[in-house]
BAZA-8012 format. One record per residue (C-alpha): y, z, x; residue in one letter. Coordinates in steps of 0.25 Angstrom, whole numbers, padded with zeros to 4 digits, always signed. Each point is the difference from the previous one (the first is absolute). Last residue first. Layout:
REM residues N
YZXa...
END
This chain:
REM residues 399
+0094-0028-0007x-0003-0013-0008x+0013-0007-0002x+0001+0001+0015x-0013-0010+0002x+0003-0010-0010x+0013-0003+0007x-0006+0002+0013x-0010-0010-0005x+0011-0009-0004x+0008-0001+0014x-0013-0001+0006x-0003-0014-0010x+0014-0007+0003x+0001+0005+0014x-0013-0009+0002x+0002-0011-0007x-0003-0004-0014x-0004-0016-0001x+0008-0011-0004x+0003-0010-0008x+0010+0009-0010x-0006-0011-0010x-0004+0010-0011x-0015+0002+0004x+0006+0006+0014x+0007+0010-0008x-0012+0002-0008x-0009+0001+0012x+0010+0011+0005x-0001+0009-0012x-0015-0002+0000x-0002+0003+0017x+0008+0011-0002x-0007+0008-0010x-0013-0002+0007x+0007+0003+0013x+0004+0013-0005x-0014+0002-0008x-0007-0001+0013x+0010+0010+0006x-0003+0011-0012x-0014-0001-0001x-0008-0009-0010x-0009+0004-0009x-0006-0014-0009x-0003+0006-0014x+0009+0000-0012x+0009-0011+0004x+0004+0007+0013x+0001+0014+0002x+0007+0007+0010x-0006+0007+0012x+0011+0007+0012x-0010+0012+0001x-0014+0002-0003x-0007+0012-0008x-0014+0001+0004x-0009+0008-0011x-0011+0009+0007x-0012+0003-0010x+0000-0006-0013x-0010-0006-0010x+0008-0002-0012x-0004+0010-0008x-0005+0010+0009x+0013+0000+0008x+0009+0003-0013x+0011+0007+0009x+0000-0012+0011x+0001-0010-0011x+0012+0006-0008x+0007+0005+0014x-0004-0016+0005x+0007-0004-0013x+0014+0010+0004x-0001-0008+0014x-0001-0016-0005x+0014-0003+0008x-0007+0006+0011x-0010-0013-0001x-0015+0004-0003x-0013+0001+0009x-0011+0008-0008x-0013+0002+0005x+0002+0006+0016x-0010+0011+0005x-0007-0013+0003x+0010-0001+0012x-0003+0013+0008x-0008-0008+0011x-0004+0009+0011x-0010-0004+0012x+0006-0014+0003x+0008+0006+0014x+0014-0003-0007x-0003+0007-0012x-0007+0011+0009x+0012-0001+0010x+0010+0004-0011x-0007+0011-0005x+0001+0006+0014x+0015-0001-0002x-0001+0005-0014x-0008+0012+0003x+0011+0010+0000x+0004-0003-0015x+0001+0017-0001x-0007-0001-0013x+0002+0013-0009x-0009+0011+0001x-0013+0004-0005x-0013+0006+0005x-0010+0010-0005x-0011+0005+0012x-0014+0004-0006x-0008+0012+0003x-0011-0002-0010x+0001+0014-0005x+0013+0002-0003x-0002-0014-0010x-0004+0007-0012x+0007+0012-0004x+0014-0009+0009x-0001-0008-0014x+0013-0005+0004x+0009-0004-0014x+0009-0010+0001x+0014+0001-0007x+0009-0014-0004x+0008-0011+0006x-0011-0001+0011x+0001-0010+0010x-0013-0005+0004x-0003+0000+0014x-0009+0011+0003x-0010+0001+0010x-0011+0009-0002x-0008+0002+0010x-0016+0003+0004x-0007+0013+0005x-0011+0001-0011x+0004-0011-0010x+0010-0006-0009x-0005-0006-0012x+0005+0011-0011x+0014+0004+0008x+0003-0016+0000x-0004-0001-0015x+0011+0014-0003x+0011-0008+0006x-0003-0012-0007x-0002+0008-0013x+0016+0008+0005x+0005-0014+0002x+0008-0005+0013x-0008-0016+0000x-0004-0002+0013x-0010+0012+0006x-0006-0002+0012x-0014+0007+0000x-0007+0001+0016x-0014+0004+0002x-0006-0002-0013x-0010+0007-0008x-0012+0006+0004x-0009-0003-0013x-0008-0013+0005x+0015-0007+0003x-0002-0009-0009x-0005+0011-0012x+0012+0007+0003x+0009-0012+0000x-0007-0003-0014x+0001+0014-0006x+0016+0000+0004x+0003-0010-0007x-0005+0001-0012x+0013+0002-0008x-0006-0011-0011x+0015-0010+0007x-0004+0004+0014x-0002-0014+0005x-0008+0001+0012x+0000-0010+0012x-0010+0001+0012x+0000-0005+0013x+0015-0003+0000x+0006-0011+0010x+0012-0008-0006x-0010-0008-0009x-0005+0012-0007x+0013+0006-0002x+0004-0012-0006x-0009+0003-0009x+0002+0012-0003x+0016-0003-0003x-0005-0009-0009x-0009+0009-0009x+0009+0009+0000x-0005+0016-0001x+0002+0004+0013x-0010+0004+0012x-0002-0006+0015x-0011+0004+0006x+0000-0004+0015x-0014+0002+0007x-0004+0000+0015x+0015+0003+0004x+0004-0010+0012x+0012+0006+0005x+0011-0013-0001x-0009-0001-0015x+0009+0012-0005x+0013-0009+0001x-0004-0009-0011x-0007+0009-0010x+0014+0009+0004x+0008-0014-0006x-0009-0001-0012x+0005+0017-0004x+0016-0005+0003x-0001-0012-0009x-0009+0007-0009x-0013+0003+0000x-0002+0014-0003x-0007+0009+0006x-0007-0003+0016x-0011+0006+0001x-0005+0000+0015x-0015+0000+0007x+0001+0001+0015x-0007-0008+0010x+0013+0000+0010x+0010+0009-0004x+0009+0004-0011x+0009+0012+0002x+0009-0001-0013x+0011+0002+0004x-0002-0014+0010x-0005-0007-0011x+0008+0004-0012x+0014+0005+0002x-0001-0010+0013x-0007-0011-0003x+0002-0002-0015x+0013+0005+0002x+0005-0012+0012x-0007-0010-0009x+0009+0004-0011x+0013+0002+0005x+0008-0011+0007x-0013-0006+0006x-0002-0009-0013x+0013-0006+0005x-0005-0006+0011x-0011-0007-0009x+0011-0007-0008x+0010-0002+0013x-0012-0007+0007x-0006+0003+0013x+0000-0010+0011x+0014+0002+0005x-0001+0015+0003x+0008+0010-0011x+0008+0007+0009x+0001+0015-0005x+0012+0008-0009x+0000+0013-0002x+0001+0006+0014x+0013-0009+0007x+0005+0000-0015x+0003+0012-0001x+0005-0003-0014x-0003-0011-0007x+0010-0006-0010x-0006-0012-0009x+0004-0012-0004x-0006-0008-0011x-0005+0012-0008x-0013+0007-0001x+0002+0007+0012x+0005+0013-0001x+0013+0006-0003x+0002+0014+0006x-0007+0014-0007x-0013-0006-0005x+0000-0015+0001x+0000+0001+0015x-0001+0014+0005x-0014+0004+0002x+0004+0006+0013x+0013+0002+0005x+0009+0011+0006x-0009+0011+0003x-0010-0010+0001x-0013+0004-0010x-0008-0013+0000x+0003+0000+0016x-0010+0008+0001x-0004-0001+0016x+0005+0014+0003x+0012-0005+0008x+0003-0008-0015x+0001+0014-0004x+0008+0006+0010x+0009-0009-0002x+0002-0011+0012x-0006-0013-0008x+0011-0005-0009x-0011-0003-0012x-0001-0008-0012x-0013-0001-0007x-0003-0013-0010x+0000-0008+0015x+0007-0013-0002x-0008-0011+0006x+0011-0009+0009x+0003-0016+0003x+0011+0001+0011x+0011-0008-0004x+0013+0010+0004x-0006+0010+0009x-0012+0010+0003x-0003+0010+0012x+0014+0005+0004x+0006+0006-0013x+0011+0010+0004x+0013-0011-0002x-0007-0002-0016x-0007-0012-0003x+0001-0014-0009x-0008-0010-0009x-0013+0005+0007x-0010-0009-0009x-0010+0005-0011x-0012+0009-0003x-0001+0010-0012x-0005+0014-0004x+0010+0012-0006x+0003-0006-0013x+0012+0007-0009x+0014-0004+0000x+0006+0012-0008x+0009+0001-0010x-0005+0013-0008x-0007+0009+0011x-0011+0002+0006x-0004+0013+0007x-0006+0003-0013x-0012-0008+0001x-0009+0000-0012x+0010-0008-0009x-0009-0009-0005x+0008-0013+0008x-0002+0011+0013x-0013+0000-0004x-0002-0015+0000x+0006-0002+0014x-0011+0012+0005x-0010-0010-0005x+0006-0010+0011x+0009-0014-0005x+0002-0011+0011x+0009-0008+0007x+0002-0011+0010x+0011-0008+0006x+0011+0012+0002x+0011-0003+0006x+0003+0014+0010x+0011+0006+0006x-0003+0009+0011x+0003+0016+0002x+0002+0008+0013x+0015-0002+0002x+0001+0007-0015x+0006-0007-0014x-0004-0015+0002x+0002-0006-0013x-0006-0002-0013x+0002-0014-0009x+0007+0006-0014x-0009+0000-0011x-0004-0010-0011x-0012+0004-0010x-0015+0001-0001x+0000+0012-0010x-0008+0010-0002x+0000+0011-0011x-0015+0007-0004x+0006+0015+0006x+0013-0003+0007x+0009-0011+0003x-0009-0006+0011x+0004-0013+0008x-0006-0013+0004x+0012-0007+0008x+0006-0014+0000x+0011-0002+0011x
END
């Protein structure tokens, strides 16, 4: 199989690597149709995870089909169409007990960090009865897969952290793909005002079409004046905070106001100061955390029930075989426009533009060499045994 994998600091490869298998009675096998990259991806390509190591698959957010299962997996099987879940949890530590299955004794953010993750063709999910969830027939694996991570976060890390309730007035922070998908998840509580703040001018305005009342670009550094002047001085109820920045940090300590929270999402690969000189008085609550990807069932059912559509998250859809130029695109998002990149399986490219996936160019295949046999006089058409025996053929050389 084809694998995108890191070599250590601004060295990754898309390369061949052995096909995993089942290790543990509680793991599933995985083929995975659909991909994507996450900012934490990019650090891990800076070099600003250290629980990475040199050779490792990386990518921990995907959808695919149930390719096999271990004996102890009793709610999935082979053929099922599944989200993987970017957390891994066995569900009996006392952690996972504790509802923070983020930080499972034995698990947790694990895929593409300490295991091989998912931005291969296969992939190996441990616990997989927990990690995995039944993707309904009406949802499509490229919205699907914007519930491995990102939706989840914004909902959860943000959202929920930060407290927000009906007729609230939130800030969100940055609007990248994690900070777009908290504007998203927020209006589930009917806020009176979203602020959404960055400094591209795209990103705002897709902002604006996903659901912010107001947009700021905080490229003068004037940010923090202008939400206070919207908010007639008090500040606002609720700041989540997307980017992991000490100035975004410190713009979220400035707008907050009396008894509001602060809900950090951002990872930060660097020192943030806490003014607590001037935020003691306001009796404010600070939260962060890692998602716990609880919500995707219920997430699931909004999809399915019309009131969540994550897909203008997506700009960019690319074949696998394109995964190192999605890293180029992906990490110059201003430039070329880009929130959520979609990396899809089994695509090859024909005469410089049609897409096709793996079966359909199978059959295409077959059908030319078979016309010219037929061409030459054979007089006859291929028959069936002829054509499997050829896909399997095709299908083995592969793997």
């Amino acid at each position: 199989m084809f694998a995108v994998v890191y070599h250590g600091p601004g060295k990754l490869g898309l390369e061949k690597r052995t096909k995993p298998t089942i290790q543990a009675p509680t793991d599933a096998l995985v083929r995975v149709t659909h991909t994507t990259i996450c900012g934490t991806d990019l650090a891990i390509l800076q070099g600003g995870v250290a629980t990475v190591d040199n050779g490792r698959i990386i990518g921990h957010e995907g959808v695919g089909v149930v390719e096999a299962v271990g004996g102890s997996v009793t709610h999935f099987k082979p053929g099922d169409r599944v989200l993987i879940s970017c957390i891994t949890a066995c569900g009996h530590c006392p952690q996972c007990r504790r509802g923070l299955p983020s930080n499972c004794a034995s698990g947790g953010w694990i895929l593409g960090n300490t295991i091989d993750g998912c931005q291969a063709e296969y992939v190996r999910v441990p616990y997989a009865d927990n990690g995995l969830h039944p993707i309904p027939a009406s949802v499509s694996d490229e919205v699907a897969l914007m519930l491995s991570d990102i939706v989840p976060t914004g909902l959860e890390v943000g959202v929920m952290n930060g407290d927000v309730q009906f007729g609230d007035v939130v800030a969100i922070v940055g609007a990248g793909p994690v900070g777009l998908a908290a504007l998203l998840a927020v209006q589930f509580f009917s806020p009176s005002q979203v602020i959404v703040v960055d400094i591209d001018e795209h990103r705002l305005a897709l902002a604006q079409r996903l659901g912010a009342t107001a947009t700021i670009n905080n490229r003068d550094g004037e940010a923090r004046v202008r939400i206070l002047a919207l908010t007639n001085g008090r500040g606002v109820d609720t700041a989540i905070e997307a980017v992991g920045h000490p100035l975004t940090c410190k713009l979220v300590q400035e707008i907050i106001g009396v008894g509001g929270t602060i809900a950090n999402i951002g990872v930060y690969s660097q020192s943030a100061e806490l003014y607590k000189q001037s935020l003691w008085v306001k009796n404010i609550t600070i939260r962060m955390g890692v998602v716990n990807t609880t919500t995707i069932p219920l997430l699931l059912q909004t999809i399915q029930g019309g009131k969540l559509d994550p897909s203008p998250l997506i700009t960019h859809r690319l074949p696998f075989t394109d995964a190192l130029r999605a890293y180029d695109i992906f990490a110059n998002a201003a430039r070329e426009q880009a929130v959520k990149i979609v990396l899809r399986m089994g695509e090859a490219q024909v005469d410089g533009e049609r897409l096709l996936t793996e079966a359909a160019l199978v059959d295409l295949i077959v059908d030319r060499v078979m016309a010219r046999v037929v061409s030459r006089g054979c007089g006859r058409s291929p028959d069936r045994a002829t054509t499997s025996h050829q896909r399997e053929v095709t299908h083995d050389l592969d793997d």
